[in-house]
C-alpha positions as CSV (number, residue, x, y, z in Angstrom):
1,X,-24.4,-85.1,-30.0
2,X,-22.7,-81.7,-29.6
3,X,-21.3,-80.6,-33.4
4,X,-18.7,-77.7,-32.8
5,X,-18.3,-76.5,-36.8
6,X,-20.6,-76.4,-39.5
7,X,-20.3,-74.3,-42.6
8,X,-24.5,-74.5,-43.3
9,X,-25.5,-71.1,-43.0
10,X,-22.9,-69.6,-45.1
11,X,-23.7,-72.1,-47.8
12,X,-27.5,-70.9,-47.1
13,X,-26.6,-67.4,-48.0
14,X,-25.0,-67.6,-51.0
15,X,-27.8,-70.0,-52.3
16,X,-30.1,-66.3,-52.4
17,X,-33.2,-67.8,-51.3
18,X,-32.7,-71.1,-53.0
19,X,-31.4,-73.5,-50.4
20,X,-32.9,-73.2,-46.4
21,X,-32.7,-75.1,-43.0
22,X,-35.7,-76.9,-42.9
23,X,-34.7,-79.2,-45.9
24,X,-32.4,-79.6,-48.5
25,X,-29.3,-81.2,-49.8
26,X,-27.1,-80.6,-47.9
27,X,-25.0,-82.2,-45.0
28,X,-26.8,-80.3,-42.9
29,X,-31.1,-79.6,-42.2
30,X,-33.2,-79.8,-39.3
31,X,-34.8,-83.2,-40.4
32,X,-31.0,-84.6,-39.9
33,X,-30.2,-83.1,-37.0
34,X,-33.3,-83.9,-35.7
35,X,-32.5,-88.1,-36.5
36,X,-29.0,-87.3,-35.7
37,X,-30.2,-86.7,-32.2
38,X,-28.3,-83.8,-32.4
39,X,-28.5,-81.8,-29.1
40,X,-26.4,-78.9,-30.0
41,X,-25.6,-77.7,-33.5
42,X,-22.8,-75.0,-34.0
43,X,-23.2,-72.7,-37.0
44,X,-20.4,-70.8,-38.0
45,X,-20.7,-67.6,-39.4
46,X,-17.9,-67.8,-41.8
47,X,-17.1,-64.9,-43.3
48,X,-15.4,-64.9,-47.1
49,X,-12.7,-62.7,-48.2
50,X,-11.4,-61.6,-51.2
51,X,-12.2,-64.1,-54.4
52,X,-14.5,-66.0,-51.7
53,X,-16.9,-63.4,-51.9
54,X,-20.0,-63.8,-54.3
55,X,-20.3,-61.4,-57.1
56,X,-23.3,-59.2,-55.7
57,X,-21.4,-58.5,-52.3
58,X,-18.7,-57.3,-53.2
59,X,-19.0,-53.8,-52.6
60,X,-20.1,-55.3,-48.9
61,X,-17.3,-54.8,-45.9
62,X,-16.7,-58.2,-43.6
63,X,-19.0,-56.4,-41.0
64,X,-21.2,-55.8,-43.1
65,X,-21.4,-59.8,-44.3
66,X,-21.0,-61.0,-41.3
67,X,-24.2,-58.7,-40.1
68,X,-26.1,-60.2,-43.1
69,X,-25.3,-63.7,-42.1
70,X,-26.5,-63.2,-38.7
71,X,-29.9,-62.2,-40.3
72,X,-30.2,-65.1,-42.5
73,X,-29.2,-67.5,-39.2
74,X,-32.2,-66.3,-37.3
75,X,-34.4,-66.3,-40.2
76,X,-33.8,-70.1,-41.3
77,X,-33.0,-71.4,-37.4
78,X,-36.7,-69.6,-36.9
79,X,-38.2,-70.8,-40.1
80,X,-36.8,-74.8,-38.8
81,X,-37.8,-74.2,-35.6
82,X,-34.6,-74.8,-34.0
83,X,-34.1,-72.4,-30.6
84,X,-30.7,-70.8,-30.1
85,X,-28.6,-72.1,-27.0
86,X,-27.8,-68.8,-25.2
87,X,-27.3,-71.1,-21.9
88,X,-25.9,-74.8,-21.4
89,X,-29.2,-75.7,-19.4
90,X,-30.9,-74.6,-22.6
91,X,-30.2,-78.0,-23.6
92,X,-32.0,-79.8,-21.3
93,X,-35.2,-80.2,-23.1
94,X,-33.8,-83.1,-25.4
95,X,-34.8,-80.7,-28.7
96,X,-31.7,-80.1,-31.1
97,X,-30.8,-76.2,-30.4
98,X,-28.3,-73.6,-32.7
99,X,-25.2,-72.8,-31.4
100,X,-23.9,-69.4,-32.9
101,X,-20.0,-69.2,-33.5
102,X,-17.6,-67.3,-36.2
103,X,-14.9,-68.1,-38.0
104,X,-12.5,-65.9,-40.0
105,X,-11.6,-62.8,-37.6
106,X,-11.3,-60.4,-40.3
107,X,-15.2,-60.2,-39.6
108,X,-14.6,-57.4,-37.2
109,X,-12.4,-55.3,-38.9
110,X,-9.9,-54.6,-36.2
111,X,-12.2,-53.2,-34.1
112,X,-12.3,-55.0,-30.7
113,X,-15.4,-53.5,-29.5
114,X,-17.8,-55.6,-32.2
115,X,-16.6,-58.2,-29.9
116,X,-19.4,-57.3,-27.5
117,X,-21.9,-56.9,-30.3
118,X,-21.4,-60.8,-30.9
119,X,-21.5,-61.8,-27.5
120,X,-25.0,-59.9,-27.8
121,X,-25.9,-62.0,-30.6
122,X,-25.0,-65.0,-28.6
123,X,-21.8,-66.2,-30.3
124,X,-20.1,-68.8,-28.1
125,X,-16.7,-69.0,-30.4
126,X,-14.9,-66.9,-32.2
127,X,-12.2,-67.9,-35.3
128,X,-9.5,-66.1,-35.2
129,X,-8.2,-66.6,-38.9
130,X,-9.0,-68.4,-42.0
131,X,-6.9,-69.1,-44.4
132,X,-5.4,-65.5,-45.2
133,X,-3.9,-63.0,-42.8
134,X,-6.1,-60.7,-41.2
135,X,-5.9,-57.8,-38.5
136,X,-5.7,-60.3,-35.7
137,X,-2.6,-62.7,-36.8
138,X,-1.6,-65.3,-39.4
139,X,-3.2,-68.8,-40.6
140,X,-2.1,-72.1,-40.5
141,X,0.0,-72.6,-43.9
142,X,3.2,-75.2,-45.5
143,X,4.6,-71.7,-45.1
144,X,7.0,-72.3,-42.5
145,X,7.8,-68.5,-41.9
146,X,4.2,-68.0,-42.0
147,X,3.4,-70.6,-39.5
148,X,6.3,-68.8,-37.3
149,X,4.2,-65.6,-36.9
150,X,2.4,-65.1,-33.9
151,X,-0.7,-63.2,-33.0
152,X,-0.5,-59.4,-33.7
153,X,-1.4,-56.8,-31.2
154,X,-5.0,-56.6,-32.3
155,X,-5.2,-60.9,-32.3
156,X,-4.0,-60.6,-28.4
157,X,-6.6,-58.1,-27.8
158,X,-9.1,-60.4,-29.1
159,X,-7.8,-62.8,-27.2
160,X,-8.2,-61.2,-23.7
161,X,-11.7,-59.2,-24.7
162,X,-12.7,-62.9,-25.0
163,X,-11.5,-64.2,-22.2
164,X,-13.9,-61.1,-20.7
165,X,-16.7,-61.2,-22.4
166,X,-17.2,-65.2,-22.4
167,X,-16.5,-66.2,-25.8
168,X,-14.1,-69.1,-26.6
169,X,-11.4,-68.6,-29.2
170,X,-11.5,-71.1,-31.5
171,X,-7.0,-71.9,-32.6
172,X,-8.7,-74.1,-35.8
173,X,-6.8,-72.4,-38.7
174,X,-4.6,-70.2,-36.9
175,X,-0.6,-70.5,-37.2
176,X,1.6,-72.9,-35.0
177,X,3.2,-69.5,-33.5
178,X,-0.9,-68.2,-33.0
179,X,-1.8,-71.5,-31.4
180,X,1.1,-70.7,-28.6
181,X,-0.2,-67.0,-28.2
182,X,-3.8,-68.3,-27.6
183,X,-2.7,-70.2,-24.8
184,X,-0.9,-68.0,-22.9
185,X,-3.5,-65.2,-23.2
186,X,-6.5,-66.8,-22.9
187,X,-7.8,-67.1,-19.4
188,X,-10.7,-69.1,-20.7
189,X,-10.3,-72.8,-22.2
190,X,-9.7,-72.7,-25.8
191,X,-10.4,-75.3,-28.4
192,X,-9.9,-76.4,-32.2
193,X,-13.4,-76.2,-33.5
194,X,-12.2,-78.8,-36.5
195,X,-8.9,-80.2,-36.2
196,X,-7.7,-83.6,-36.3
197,X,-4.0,-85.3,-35.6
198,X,-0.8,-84.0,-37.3
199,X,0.7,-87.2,-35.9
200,X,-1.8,-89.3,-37.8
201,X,-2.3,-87.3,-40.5
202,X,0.8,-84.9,-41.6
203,X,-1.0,-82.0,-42.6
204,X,-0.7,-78.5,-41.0
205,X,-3.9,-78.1,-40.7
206,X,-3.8,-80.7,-38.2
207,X,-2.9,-80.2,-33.9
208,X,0.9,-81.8,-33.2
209,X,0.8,-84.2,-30.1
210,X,1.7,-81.2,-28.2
211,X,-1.3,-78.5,-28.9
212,X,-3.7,-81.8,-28.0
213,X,-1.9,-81.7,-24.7
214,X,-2.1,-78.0,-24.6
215,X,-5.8,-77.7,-25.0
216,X,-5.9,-80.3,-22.7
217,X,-4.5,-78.7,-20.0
218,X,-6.5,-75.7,-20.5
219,X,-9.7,-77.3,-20.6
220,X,-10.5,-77.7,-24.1
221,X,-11.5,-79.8,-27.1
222,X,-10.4,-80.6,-30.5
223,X,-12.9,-81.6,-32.8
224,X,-13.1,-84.4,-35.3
225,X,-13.3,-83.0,-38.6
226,X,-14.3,-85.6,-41.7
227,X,-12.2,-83.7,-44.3
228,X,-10.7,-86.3,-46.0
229,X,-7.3,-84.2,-46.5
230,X,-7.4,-83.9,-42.9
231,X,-7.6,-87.5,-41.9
232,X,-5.7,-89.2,-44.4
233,X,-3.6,-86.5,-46.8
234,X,-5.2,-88.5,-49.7
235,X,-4.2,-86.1,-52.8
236,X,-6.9,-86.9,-55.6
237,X,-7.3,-85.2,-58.6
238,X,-10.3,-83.8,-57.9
239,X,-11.7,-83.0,-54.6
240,X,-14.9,-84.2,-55.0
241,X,-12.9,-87.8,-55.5
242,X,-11.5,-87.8,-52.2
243,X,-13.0,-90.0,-49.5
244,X,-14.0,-89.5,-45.9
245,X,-13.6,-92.6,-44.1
246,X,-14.7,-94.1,-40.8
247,X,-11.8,-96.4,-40.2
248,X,-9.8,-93.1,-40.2
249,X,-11.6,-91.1,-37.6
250,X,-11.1,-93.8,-35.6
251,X,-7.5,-93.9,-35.7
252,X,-7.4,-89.8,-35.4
253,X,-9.7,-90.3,-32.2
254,X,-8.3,-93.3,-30.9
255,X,-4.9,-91.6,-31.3
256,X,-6.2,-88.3,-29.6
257,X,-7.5,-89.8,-26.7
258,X,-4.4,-92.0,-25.8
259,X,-2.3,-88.6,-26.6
260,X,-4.1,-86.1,-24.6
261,X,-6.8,-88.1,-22.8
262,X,-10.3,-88.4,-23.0
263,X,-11.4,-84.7,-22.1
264,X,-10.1,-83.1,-25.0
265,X,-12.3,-85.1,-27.5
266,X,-15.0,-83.9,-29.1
267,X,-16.7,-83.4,-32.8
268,X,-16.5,-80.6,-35.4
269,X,-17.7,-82.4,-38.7
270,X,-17.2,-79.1,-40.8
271,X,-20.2,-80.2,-42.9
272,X,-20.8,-78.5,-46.0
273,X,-17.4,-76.4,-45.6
274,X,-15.6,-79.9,-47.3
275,X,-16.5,-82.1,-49.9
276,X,-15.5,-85.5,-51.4
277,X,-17.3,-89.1,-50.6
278,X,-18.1,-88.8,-47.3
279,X,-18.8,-92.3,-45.4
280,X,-20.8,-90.5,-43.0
281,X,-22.5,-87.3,-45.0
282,X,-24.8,-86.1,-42.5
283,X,-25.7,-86.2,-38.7
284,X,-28.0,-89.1,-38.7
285,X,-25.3,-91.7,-40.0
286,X,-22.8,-90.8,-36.8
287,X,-24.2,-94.1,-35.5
288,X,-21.7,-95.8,-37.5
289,X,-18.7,-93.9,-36.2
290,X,-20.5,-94.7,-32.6
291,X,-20.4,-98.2,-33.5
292,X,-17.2,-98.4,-34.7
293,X,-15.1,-97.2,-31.4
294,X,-17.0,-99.4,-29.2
295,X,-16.2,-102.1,-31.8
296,X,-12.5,-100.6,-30.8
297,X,-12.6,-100.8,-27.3
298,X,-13.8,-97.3,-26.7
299,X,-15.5,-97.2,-23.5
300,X,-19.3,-95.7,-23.5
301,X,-18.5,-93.5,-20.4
302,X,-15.9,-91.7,-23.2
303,X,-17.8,-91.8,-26.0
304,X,-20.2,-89.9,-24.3
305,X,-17.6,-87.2,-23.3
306,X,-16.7,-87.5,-26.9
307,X,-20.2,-86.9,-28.4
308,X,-21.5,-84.5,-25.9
309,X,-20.5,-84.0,-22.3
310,X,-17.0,-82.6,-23.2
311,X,-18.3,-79.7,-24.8
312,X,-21.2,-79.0,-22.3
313,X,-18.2,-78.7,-19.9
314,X,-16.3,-75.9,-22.5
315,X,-19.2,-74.3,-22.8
316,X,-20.3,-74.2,-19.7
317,X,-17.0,-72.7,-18.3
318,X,-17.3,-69.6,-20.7
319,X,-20.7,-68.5,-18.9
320,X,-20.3,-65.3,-17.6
């Protein structure tokens, strides 16, 4: 399996020391990725703003966070002994590997040419927005005047320096208006790291029938994401209450692939970036959402595109 989004090594970092990557409670450790047969495992470098920020960095710039979090993803994927994937042929050798993305573009300040300094560092996607405006364009919202703003001068910039460099932009997040700029400026396929069916599931956080087509057509993938907002719109009164269930990634997958075909299908769990009562917590348990689209018909040449071979292919078309 090929996991686009994971929100591990930001939780990691604001543990200070307390939580790492070889073991712990979360979603997300090497011994579960390891009996997930996990083959590729994107961390995200998320990068908090404003009230998201921990106490003792906040006298720290989103460079300078996003810098830190680099450190602390080579230290734990080192201390695991799980190899970055700097190449697709990397994963040939069967073990599980790191795959280094971003998400929240206000981590380079504007300035287009840190761009290059995370294609040094190996970063295969980079997140445009979050959930707040930044210097690049607008995020997804109910907002409809907000969702009607496209990228800004700088977000096109990004966009195409991208497209250069190698790195896929990543339209999870992003406003409706954004999703339209990314594909018409992007020379590269683009993809939606963790976004599930608006069709399905009438959230905005979702991709309408026409951005699966979209991505489709430019070679991409939307992920499966298990947050239960996102495949169900159940409104608990606590989040934690809220379940993630399997019988719902079917439909959001079974929908997604008789929408837009079985290239664009692909999984983004966003694992420890979501909470509630997740029916499949962690990597080793995907079995059961395995099991469960054969059960529906789902064809094992597909499910393989699904759980790995898709993404190979974006990845691999980003090489430069």
């Amino acid at each position: 399996m090929i996991d686009l989004h994971c929100d591990t090594i930001c939780s990691i970092w604001k543990s200070d020391g307390e939580k790492n990557l070889v073991e712990n409670n979360f979603s997300i450790d090497s011994r579960k990725l390891r009996d997930g047969s996990v083959r590729g495992q994107c961390f995200a470098l998320f990068t908090p703003m404003y009230n998201y920020v921990p106490e003792k960095h906040r006298d720290k710039t989103p460079w300078d966070i996003i810098c830190d979090m680099h450190r602390t993803f080579l230290s734990e994927i080192s201390r695991a002994g799980i190899p970055q994937m700097l190449k697709v042929s990397d994963l040939a050798d069967g073990n599980v590997h790191a795959i280094l993305t971003t998400e929240e573009g206000a981590c380079i300040e504007g300035n287009i040419s840190r761009l290059s300094v995370l294609r040094e560092w190996g970063v295969k996607i980079f997140g445009l927005t979050w959930n707040w405006e930044n210097e690049l364009g607008y995020p997804n919202s109910k907002d409809p005047e907000l969702m009607s703003k496209g990228l800004k001068e700088k977000g096109i910039e990004a966009v195409e320096e991208c497209s250069r460099l190698g790195i896929i932009v990543d339209v999870s997040h992003l406003s409706d208006r954004g999703f339209w700029d990314v594909a018409a400026h992007s020379k590269l396929p683009f993809v939606a790291t963790h976004s599930n069916s608006r069709s399905v599931t009438g959230v905005t956080r979702n991709l309408t029938d026409e951005m699966l087509c979209c991505i489709a057509d430019h070679g991409g993938v939307a992920g499966l994401n298990l947050c239960p907002a996102f495949l169900h719109d159940e409104t608990a009164e606590r989040e934690e209450d809220s379940e993630s269930r399997i019988e719902d990634m079917v439909r959001h997958v079974l929908h997604a692939y008789r929408t837009a075909g079985e290239d664009v299908l692909a999984i983004g769990t966003d694992f420890d970036g979501i909470k509630g009562k997740l029916e499949i917590p962690s990597p080793d348990r995907f079995h059961l959402l395995h099991d469960a689209l054969e059960k529906n018909g789902m064809k094992s040449s597909v499910l393989d595109k699904m759980w790995y071979k898709n993404a190979e292919r974006v990845f691999l078309s980003a090489e430069v």
